[in-house]
C-alpha positions in Angstrom: 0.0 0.0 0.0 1.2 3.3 -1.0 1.5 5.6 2.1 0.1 9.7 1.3 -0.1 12.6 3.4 -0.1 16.2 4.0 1.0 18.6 6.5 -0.6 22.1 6.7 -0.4 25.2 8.4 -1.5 28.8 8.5 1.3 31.0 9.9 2.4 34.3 10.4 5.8 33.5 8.9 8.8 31.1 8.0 12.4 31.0 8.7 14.1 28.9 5.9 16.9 26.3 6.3 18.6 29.0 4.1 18.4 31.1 7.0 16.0 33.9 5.7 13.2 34.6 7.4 9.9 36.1 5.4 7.2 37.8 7.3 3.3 37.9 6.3 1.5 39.6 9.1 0.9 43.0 9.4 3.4 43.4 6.4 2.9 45.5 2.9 1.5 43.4 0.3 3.8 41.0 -2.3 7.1 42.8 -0.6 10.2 40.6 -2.3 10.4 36.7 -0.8 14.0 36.0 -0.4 15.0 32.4 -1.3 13.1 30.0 1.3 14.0 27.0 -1.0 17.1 25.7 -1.8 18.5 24.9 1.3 18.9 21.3 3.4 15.4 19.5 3.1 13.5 16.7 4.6 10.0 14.9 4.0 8.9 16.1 7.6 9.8 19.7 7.9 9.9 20.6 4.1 12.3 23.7 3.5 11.8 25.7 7.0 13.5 24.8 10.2 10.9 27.3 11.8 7.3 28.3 11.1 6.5 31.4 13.7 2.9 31.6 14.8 0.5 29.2 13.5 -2.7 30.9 13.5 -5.0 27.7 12.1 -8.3 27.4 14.5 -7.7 30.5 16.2 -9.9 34.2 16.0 -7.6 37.1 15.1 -9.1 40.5 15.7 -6.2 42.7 13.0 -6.0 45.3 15.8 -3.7 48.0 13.2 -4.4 46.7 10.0 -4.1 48.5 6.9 -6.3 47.2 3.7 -3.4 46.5 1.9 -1.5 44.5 4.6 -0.5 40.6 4.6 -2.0 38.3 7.5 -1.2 34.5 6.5 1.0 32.0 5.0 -0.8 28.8 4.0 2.1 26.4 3.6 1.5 22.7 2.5 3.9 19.7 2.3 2.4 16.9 0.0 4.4 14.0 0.9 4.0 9.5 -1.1 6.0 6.8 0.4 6.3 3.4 -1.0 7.5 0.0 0.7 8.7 -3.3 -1.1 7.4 -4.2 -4.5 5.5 -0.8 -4.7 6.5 2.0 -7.7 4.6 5.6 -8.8 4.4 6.8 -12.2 2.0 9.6 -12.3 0.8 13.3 -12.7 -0.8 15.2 -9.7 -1.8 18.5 -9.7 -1.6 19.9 -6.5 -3.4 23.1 -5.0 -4.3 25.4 -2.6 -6.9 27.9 -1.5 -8.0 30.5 0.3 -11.5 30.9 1.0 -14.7 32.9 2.3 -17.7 31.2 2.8 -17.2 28.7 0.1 -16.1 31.2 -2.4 -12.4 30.8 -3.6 -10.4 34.2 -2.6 -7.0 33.1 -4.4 -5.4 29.8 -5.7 -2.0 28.5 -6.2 -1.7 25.0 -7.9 1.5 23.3 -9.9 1.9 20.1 -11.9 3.9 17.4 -10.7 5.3 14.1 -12.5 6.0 11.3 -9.2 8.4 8.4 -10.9 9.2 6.6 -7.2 10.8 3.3 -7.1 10.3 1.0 -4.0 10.7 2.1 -0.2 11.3 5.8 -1.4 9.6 9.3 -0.5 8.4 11.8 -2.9 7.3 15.2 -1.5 6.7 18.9 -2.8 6.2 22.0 -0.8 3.5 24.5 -1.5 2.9 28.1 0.0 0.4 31.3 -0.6 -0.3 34.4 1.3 -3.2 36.7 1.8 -4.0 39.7 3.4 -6.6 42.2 3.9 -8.3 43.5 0.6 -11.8 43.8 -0.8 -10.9 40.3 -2.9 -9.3 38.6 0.4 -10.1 39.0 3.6 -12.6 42.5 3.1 -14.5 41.3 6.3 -15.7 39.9 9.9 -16.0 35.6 9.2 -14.6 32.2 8.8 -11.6 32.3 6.6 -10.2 29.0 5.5 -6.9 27.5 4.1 -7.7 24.3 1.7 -4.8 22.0 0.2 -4.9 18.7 -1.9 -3.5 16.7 -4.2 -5.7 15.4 -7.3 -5.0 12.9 -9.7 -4.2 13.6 -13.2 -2.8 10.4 -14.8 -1.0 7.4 -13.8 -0.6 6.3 -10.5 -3.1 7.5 -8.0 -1.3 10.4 -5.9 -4.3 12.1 -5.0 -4.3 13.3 -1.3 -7.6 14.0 -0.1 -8.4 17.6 1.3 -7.5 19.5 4.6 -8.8 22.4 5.6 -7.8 25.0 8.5 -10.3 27.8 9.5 -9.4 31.0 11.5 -11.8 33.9 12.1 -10.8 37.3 11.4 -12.3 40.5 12.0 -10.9 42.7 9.1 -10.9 46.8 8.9 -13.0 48.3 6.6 -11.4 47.7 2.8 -13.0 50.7 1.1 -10.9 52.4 -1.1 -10.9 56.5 -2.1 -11.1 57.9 -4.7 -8.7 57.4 -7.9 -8.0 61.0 -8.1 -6.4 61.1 -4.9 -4.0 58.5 -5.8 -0.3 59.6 -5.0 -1.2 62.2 -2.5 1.7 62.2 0.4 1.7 64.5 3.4 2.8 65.0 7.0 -0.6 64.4 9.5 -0.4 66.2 12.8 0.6 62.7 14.1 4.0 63.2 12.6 3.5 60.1 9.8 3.8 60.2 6.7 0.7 60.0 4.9 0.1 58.7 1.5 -2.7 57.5 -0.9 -0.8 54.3 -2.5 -1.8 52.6 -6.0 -4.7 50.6 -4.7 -6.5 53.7 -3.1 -5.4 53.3 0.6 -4.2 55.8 3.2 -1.5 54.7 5.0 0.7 55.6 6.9 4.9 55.4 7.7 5.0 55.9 11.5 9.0 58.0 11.7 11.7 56.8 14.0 12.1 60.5 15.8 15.5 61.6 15.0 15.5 64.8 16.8 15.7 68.6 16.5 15.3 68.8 12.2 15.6 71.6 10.0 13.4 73.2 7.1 9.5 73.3 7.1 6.7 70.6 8.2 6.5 68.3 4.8 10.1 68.8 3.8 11.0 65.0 2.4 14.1 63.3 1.1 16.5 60.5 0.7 19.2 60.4 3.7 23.5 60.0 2.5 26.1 58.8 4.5 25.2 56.5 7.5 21.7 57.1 6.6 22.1 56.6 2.9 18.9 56.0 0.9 16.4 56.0 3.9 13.4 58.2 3.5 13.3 61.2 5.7 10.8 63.4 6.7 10.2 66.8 8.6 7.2 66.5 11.4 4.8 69.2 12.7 6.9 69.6 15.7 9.6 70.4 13.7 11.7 67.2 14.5 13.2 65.1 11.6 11.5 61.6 11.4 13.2 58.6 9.5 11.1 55.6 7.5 11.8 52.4 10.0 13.0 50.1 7.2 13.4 50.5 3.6 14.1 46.7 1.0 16.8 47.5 -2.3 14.2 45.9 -4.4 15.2 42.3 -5.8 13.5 39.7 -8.2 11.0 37.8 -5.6 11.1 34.0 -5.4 7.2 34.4 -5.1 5.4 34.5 -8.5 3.1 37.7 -7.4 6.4 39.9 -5.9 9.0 42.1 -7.5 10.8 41.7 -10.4 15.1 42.7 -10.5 16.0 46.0 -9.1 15.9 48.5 -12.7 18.9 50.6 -11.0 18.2 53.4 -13.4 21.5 55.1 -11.6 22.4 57.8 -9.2 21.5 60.2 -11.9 17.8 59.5 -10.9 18.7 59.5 -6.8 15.5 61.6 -5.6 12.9 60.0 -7.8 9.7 59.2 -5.7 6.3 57.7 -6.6 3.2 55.6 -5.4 4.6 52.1 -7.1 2.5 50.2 -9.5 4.2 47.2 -9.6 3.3 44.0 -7.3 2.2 45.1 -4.1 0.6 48.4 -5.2 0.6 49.7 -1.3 4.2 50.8 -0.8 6.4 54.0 -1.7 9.7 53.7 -4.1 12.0 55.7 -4.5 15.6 55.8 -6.5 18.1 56.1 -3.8 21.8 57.9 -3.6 23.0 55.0 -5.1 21.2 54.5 -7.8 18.7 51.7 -7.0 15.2 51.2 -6.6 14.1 51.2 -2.9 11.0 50.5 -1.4 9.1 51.4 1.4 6.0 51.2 3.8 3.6 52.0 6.5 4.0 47.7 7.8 6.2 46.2 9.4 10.0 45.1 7.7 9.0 41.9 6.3 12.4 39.9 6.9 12.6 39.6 10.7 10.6 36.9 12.6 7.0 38.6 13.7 
């Protein structure tokens, strides 16, 4: 008898046997994935030697969420195992969803061709995020995480379904108006305030860097120690500094960034409401010529 399983979870984030760490709670959307797969690997724990926070079965109330924010991970290990005088030949397609009430939100699926001899495993990995959007989670219910693995021809690898439910009560998802897309300014609360690509205010919350110089709203990129951080001048007059900023690079995730353009230093000060992949972050050309990117959530490559 062939042996088939599946091991799934719904976390917050995943620290890869490569070492990087990738964050998808209360991060901007589709921010670049470093590489979470080609490290040391096993049948039990896939690619990750740590997956922070599982959230399956739990209610989640998104206390500081932003439409336009990451919540979830759904990450999936399909695994086959044959013992003596058993073989696989076959195609499996394998998937996942995310959804609402019995409607599908989002789905990632890939083809795979299993050729196993005797007393051998077989496994693939899967993942797929979501996050807080009129087409994902865009309010209060049941949210769910399905996997499985159907058959497609050959050997039977299908793997029935598993599903994993967590409630979430989501902000309101309501977007403003397209004419006030690309607005930035500083709010009395000393953040920087902008309408991004998709139509949401958010907001960059400043590390406080002291006494600063020129008028409320002055903005630029930092040089020096502070090279190619976004700065900021507050009501109070004090100079506030972004919290993070990513060099953009090509994402190993199919819906993130593609390779940094690097137009050159000749374009250092260059700063718009980005239209590419996550459509909720700032970017900016920075002092040393590359594209930078940054946001109102958290840095995405920490453990949450």
């Amino acid at each position: 008898m062939v042996s088939k399983s599946m091991c799934s979870w719904m976390v917050e984030g995943v620290k890869a046997t490569t070492g990087n760490i990738m964050t998808f709670y209360k991060t901007n959307f589709n921010m670049p994935v470093p590489d979470l797969f080609s490290g040391c690997s096993n049948c039990d724990c896939g690619f990750m030697c740590l997956r922070y926070c599982d959230i399956g079965w739990t209610s989640q109330g998104l206390t500081g969420f932003y439409p336009g924010y990451e919540v979830a991970l759904q990450d999936t290990i399909f695994r086959w195992e044959t013992c003596g005088g058993e073989s696989l030949d076959g195609y499996t397609c394998l998937c996942q969803k995310w959804c609402r009430s019995g409607c599908v939100m989002g789905t990632n699926a890939t083809y795979a061709h299993i050729v196993q001899p005797e007393y051998y495993w077989s496994w693939y990995e899967l993942m797929q995020n979501t996050g807080v959007a009129g087409w994902e989670i865009c309010c209060t219910g049941t949210y769910c995480a399905l996997s499985c693995a159907t058959c497609v021809s050959g050997s039977d690898l299908s793997i029935s379904a598993c599903t994993i439910c967590t409630d979430f009560a989501a902000p309101s998802v309501s977007q403003c108006s397209s004419t006030l897309r690309g607005s930035i300014w500083v709010g009395a609360d000393n953040g920087l305030h902008y309408i991004n690509s998709n139509c949401w205010e958010h907001v960059i919350t400043g590390c406080d860097c002291g006494a600063g110089f020129g008028s409320c709203g002055a903005l630029w990129i930092g040089t020096g120690t502070d090279a190619n951080y976004l700065f900021w001048v507050g009501c109070d007059g004090h100079t506030y500094r972004a919290p993070w900023k990513i060099c953009q690079f090509c994402s190993t995730f199919s819906n993130g960034a593609p390779v940094n353009p690097a137009p050159g230093a000749g374009y250092a000060g260059s700063l718009w409401m980005d239209c590419q992949f996550g459509y909720t972050h700032l970017a900016y050309i920075g002092c040393d010529g590359n594209k930078y990117l940054a946001g109102g959530a958290n840095y995405p490559y920490v453990a949450p």
